[in-house]
C-alpha positions in Angstrom: 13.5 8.3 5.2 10.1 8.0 3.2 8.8 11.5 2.8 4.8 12.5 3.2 4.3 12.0 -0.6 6.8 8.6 -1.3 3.9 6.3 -0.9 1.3 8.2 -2.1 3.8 7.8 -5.7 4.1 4.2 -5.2 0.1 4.1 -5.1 0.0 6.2 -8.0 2.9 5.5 -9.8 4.9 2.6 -9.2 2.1 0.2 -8.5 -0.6 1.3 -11.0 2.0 1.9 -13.8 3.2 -1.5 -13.2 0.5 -3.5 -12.8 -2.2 -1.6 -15.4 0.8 -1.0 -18.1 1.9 -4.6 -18.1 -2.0 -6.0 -18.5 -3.4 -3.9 -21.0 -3.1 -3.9 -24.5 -2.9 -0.9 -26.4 -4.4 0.6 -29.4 -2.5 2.1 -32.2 -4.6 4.9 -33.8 -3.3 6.4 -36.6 -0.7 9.3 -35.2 1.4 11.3 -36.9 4.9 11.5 -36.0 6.2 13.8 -33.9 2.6 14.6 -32.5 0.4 15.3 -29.7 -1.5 11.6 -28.8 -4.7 11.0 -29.7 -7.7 11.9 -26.9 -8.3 9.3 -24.4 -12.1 7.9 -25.7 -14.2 5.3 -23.5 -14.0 7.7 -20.4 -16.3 5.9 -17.7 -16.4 5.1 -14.3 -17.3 1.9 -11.8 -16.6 1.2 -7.8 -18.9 4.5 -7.7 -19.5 5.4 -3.1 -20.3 8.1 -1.1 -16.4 9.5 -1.2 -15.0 7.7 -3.9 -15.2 6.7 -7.9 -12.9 4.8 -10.0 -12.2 6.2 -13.8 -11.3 4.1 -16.3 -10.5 5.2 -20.1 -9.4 3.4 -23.6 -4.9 3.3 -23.2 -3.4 6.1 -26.2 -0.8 4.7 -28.3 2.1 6.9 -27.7 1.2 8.6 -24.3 3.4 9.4 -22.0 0.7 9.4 -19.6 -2.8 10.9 -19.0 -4.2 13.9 -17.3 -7.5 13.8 -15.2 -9.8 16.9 -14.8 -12.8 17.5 -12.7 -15.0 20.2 -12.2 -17.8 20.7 -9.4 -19.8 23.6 -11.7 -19.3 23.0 -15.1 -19.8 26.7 -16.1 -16.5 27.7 -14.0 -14.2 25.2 -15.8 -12.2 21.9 -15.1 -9.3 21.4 -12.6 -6.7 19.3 -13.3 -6.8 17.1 -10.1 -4.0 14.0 -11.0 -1.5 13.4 -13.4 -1.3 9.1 -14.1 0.8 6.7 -16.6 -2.2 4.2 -16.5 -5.6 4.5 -17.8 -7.4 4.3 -14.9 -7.7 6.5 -11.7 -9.4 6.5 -8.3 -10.3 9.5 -6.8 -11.3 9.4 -3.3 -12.3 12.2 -0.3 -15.0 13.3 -2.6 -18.2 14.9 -0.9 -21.4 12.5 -0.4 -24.2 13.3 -2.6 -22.5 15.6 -5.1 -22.4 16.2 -8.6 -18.8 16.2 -10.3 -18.0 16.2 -14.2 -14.7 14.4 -15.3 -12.7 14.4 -19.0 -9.1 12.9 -19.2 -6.2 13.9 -22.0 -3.4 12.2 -22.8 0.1 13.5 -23.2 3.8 13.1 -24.5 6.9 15.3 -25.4 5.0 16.7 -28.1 2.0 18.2 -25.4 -1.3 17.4 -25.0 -4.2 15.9 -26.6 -7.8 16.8 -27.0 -10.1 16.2 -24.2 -11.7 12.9 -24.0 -15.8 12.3 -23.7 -17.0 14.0 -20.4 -18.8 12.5 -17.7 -20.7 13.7 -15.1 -21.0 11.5 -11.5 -23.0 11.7 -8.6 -21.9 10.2 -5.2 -23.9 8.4 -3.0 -25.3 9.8 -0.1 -23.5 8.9 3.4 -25.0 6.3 5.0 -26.6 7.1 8.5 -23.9 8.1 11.1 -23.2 4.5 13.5 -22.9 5.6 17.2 -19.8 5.1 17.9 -18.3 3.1 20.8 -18.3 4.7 24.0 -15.1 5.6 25.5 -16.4 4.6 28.6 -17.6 0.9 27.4 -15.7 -1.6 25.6 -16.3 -3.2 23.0 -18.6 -5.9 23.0 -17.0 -9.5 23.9 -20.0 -11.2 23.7 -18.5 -13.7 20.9 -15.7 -14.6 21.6 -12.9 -16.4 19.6 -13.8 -19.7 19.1 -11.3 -22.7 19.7 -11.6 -24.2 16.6 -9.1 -26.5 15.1 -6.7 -24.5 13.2 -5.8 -24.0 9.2 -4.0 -27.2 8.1 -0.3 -26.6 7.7 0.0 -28.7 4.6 -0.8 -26.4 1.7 -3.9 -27.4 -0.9 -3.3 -27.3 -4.7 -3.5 -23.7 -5.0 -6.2 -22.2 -7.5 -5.3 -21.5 -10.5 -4.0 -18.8 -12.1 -7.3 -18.5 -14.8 -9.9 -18.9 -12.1 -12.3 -15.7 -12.3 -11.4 -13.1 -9.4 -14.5 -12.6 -7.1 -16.4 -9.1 -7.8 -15.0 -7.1 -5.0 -17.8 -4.6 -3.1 -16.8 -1.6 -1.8 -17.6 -1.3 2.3 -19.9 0.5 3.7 -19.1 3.5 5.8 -19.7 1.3 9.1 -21.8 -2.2 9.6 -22.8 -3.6 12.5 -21.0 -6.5 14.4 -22.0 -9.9 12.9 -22.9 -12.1 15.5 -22.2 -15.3 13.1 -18.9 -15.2 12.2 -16.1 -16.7 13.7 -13.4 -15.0 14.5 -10.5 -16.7 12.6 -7.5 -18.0 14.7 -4.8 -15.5 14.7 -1.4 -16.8 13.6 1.3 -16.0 16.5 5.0 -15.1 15.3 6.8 -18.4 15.0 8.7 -20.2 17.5 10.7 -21.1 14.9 12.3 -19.4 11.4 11.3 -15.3 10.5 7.8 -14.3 9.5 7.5 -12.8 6.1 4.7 -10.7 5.6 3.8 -9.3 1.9 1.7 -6.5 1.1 -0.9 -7.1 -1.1 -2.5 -4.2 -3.3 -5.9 -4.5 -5.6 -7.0 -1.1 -6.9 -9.3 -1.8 -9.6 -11.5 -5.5 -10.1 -9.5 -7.7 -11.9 -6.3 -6.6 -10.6 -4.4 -9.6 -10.2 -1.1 -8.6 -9.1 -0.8 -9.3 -5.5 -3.2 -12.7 -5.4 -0.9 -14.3 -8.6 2.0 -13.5 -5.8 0.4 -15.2 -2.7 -0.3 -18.2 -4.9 2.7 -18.5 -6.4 5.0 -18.1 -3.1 2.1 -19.7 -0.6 4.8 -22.1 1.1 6.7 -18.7 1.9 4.3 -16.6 3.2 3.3 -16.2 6.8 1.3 -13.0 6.8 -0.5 -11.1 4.0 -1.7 -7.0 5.1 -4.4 -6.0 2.4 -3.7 -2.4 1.3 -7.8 -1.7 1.6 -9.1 0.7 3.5 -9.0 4.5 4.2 -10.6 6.6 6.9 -11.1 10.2 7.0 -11.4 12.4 9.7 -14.4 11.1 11.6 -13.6 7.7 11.6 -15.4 6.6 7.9 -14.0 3.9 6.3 -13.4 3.5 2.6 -11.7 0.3 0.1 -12.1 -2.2 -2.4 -11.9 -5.7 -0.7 -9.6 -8.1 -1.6 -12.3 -10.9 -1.1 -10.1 -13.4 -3.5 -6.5 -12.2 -1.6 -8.6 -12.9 2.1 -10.4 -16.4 1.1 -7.3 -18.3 -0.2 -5.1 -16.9 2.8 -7.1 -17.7 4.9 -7.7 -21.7 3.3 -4.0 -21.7 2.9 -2.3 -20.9 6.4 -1.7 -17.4 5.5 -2.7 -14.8 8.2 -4.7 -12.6 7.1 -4.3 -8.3 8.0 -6.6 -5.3 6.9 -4.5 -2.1 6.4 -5.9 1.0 7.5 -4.6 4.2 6.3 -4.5 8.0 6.7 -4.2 8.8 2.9 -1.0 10.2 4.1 -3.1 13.6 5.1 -1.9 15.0 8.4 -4.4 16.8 9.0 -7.0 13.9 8.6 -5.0 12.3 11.3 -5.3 15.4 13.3 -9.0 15.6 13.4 -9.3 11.7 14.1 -7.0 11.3 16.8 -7.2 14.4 18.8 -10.8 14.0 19.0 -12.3 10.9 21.3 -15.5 10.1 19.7 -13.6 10.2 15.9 -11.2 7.6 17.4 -14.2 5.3 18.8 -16.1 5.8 15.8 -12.6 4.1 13.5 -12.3 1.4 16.1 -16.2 0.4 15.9 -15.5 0.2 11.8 -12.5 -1.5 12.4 -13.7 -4.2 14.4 -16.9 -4.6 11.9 -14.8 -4.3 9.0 -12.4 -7.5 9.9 -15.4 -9.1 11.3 -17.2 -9.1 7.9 -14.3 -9.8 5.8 -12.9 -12.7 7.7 -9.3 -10.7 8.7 -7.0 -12.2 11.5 -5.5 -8.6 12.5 -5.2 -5.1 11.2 -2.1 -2.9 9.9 -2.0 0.1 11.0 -0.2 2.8 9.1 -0.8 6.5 9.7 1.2 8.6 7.6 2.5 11.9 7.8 1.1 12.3 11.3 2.1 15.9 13.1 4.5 15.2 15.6 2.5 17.0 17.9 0.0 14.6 17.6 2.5 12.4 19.1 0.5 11.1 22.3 -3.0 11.2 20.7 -1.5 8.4 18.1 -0.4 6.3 20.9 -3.0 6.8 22.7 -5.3 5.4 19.3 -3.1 2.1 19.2 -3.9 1.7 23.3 -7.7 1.7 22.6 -7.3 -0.2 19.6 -4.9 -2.9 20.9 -7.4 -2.7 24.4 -10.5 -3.3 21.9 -8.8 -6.0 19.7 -6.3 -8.1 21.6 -8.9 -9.8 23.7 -11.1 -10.7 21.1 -8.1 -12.7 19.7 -7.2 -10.4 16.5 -3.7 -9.4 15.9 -2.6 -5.7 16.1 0.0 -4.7 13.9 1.6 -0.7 13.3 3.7 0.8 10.4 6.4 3.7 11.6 8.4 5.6 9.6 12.4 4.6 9.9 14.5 6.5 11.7 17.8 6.6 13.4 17.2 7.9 16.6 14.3 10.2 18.4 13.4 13.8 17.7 9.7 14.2 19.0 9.7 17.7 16.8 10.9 16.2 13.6 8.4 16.4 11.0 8.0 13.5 9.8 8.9 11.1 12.2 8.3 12.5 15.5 4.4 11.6 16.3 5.8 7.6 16.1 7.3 6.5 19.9 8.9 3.9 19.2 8.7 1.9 22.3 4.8 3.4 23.3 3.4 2.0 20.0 5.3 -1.0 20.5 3.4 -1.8 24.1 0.2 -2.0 22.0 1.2 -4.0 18.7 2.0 -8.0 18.5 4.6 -6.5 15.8 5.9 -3.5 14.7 6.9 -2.9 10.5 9.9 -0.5 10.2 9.4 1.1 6.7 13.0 1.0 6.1 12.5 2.1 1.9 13.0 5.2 0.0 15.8 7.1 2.0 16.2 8.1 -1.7 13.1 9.0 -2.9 10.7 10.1 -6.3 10.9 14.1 -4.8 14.8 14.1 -3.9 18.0 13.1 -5.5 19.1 9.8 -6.7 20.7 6.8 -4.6 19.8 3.6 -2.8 16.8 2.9 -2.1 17.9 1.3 1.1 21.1 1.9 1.9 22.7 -1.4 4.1 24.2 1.2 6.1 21.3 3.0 7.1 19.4 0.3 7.6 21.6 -1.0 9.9 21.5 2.0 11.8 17.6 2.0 11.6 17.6 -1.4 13.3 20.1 -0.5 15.6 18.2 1.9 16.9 15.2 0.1 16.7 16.1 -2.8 18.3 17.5 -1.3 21.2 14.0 -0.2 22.5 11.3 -2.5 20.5 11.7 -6.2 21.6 13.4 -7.6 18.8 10.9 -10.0 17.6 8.3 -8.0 17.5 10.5 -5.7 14.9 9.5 -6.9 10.8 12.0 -4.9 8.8 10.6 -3.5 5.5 12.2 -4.7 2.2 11.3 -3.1 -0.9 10.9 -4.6 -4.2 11.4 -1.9 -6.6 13.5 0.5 -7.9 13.3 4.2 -9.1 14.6 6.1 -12.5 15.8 9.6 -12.2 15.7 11.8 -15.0 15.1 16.1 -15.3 11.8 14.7 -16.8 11.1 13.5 -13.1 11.0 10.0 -11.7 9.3 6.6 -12.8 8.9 3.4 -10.5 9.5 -0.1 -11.5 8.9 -3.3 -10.4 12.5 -5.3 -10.4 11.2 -7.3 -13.7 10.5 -4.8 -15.1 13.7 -2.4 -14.1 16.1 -5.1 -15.7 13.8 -4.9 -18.7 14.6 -1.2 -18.7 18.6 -1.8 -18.9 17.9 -4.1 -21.4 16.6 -2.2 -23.7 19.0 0.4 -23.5 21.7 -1.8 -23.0 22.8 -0.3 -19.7 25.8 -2.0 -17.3 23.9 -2.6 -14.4 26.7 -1.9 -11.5 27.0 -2.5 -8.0 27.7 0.0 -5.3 29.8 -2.2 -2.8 29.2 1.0 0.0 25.2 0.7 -0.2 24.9 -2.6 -1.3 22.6 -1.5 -4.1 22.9 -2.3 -7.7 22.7 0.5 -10.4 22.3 1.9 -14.1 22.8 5.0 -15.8 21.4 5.2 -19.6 20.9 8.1 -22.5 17.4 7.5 -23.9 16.2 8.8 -27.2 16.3 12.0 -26.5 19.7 12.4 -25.6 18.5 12.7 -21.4 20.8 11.0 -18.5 18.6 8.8 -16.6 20.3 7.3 -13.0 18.1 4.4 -11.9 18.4 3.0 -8.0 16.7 -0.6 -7.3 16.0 -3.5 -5.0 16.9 -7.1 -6.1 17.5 -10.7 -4.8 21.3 -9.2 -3.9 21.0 -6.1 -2.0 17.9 -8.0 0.0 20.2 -11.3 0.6 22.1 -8.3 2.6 19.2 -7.2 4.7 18.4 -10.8 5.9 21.7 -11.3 6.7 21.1 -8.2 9.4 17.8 -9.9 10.1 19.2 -13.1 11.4 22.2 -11.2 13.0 20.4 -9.0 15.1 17.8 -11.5 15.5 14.6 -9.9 14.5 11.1 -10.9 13.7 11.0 -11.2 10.4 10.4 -8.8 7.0 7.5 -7.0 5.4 7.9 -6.9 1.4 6.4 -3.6 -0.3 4.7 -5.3 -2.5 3.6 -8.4 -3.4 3.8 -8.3 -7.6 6.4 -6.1 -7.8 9.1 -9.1 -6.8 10.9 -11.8 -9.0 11.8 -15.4 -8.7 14.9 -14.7 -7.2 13.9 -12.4 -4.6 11.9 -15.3 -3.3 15.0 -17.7 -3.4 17.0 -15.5 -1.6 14.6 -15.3 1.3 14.3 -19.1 1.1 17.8 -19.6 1.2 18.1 -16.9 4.1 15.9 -17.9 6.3 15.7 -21.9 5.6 
């Protein structure tokens, strides 16, 4: 099952690497073999808030990756904070109105390079605390959805591909209700056919990843949920918006979900959801948030919640769903997979199945990484185990509310740790060590093992059109809802076939 720090790699790791590495060209100063790289120079910074600031520095020819290092008094020395394989980095949960000072080196076998160009940053102040909503008083209804006709079915010529993406503006900590925009019509499950819901990343401006995705597979896509925003402990929200990803959905017949996330912090999720007003305060932002940005519905996907939290997270998604549902927006919630319920375990046991499912129009089972970046090699998702997640599952969710997750990448174990790929890229890698890619009839799964340069054993695990055509077939077997890809960029052409041919 995915472990407190899987996605938090896939953020870091597999989705950055991917995207960033494949996009940006690379310099090739003069190094001599056998070297340290050259220092990181360019070191800046943009998307600069009250908690957060994105880093961006010049890509080293032949680094392995770069180290980032921040200091809040200069005099006592830098820390290192994040290790990256792309030359950019956001770091969030900083304080409001504080001074840091940043420098970035970049490193391979041969160790580490000299500092880059410091900088020094100051965050914003907070903006004013918003009163939060009442646990007493509901939210107002005073606009309610409107009956408008809804999105065309027949698709538009989609944009292209070379059209500018829209400057993207950080949210504000809260902002109040708008009392002009509609609420959009929120797209029900099908009558018909399985929904297939994508979820759509964009970490720095520019990023391109996800939107090339939604355009490309428009006709396939029922539901995007925009990887966005973060909360902390009192309720603030924090994320780049997706305004590019949300306007074409929404022109296109695509419903449209914000995701709101924990940082997969525990205790973040403590202090929010065992306190009243910190819940109240998320729901107010919540409901402003997808009322500014023109969402359908929300994802919710706490993380790494204590299991003894259990009751105060369902209790969240009942003032949530209570708040939401009648104003027409659609209420979706992430839970980790699992097989069968412990309320003690540690990492599934704050997620009741059937109590969170009384208060969501559809439930995602994050059935990836039962092998995972800080364990041992194997399947990503096992057919086995998934069957025995939806088993479970399935026996006290109502099936089509249940969206089994699908993955669309792969993982490559080495005792120099473990990368993530997209499935592109992945076959690129067997290519260029000519690897056998094999297939593990038990799991399902396809597989590689190659020798690299320096003579280490790498054992690489991955997701493709294949191992997924599997999945669906359990989809439509145990007649479920639908899937929920992780993430959209990450997948090739035949990954899409295979869920057009699967589910007609």
């Amino acid at each position: 099952m995915r472990k407190n720090s899987t996605r938090f790699f896939l953020v870091l790791t597999l989705i950055l690497s991917i995207v960033f590495n494949s996009s940006i060209a690379v310099a090739k100063p003069a190094t001599k073999p056998n070297s340290p790289p050259a220092a990181p120079s360019s070191l800046s910074y943009s998307s600069l808030t009250s908690s957060e600031v994105t880093l961006t520095w010049s890509s080293v020819y032949k680094a392995t990756g770069y180290k980032v290092y921040r200091a809040t008094n200069y005099d006592t020395g830098h820390t290192l904070i994040a290790t990256v394989t792309t030359n950019s980095y956001r770091n969030i949960s900083l304080a409001a109105g504080t001074k840091y000072w940043y420098y970035v080196k970049a490193y391979n076998s041969y160790g580490d390079s000299a500092a880059s160009n410091h900088i020094s940053i100051i965050t914003n102040q907070s903006t004013p605390t918003v009163t939060p909503v009442p646990t007493s008083t509901p939210t107002p209804t005073s606009t309610p959805a409107p009956t408008a006709t809804p999105v065309p079915t027949a698709t538009p010529t989609p944009a292209p591909t070379a059209t500018p993406l829209p400057t993207s503006t950080p949210i504000p900590t809260a902002t109040p209700f708008p009392t002009t925009t509609p609420v959009p019509t929120a797209t029900p499950i099908p009558s018909s056919g399985k929904v297939v819901m994508g979820f759509a990343t964009y970490y720095y401006s520019g990023d391109s990843s996800s939107y090339n995705s939604i355009v490309a597979n428009t006709s396939m896509l029922d539901t995007i949920a925009t990887h966005t925003f973060i909360t902390d402990g009192s309720g603030n929200i924090s994320g780049l918006v997706p305004s590019n990803q949300i306007t074409y959905a929404n022109n296109n017949g695509i419903q449209t979900l914000a995701m709101f996330s924990n940082n997969f912090d525990g205790a973040i999720a403590h202090t929010l959801l065992t306190n009243p007003t910190n819940r109240q305060a998320l729901i107010y932002n919540i409901v402003s948030a997808i009322k500014q940005y023109g969402y359908q519905g929300v994802n919710i996907d706490m993380e790494g919640v204590y299991y003894y939290d259990r009751s105060y997270l369902t209790t969240f998604m009942n003032e949530l769903y209570q708040t939401l549902h009648p104003q027409g927006y659609y209420v979706t919630v992430a839970v980790p997979a699992k097989t069968s319920d412990s309320p003690t375990a540690s990492w599934s046991g704050a997620y009741d199945y059937p109590a969170l499912a009384a208060y969501a129009d559809q439930v995602v089972l994050m059935t990836y990484d039962e092998h995972y970046p800080g364990g041992s090699p194997g399947a990503i998702a096992s057919i086995g185990w998934v069957e025995n997640v939806i088993r479970y599952a399935s026996s006290i969710i109502p099936k089509e509310k249940l969206l089994v997750g699908t993955a669309a990448y792969g993982y490559d174990w080495s005792i120099n740790g473990t990368k993530a790929y997209g499935i592109s890229a992945i076959y690129n890698l067997a290519n260029t060590y000519g690897a056998l890619i094999q297939w593990d009839s038990i799991a399902k799964s396809p597989y590689f093992t190659y020798v690299d340069a320096s003579g280490i054993l790498h054992t690489v695990w991955f997701e493709n059109a294949q191992s997924l055509s599997y999945k669906l077939d359990l989809i439509n077997s145990y007649h479920l809802g639908g899937i929920a890809i992780w993430r959209l960029g990450l997948e090739n052409a035949d990954y899409w076939n295979t869920i057009k041919a699967k589910f007609n």
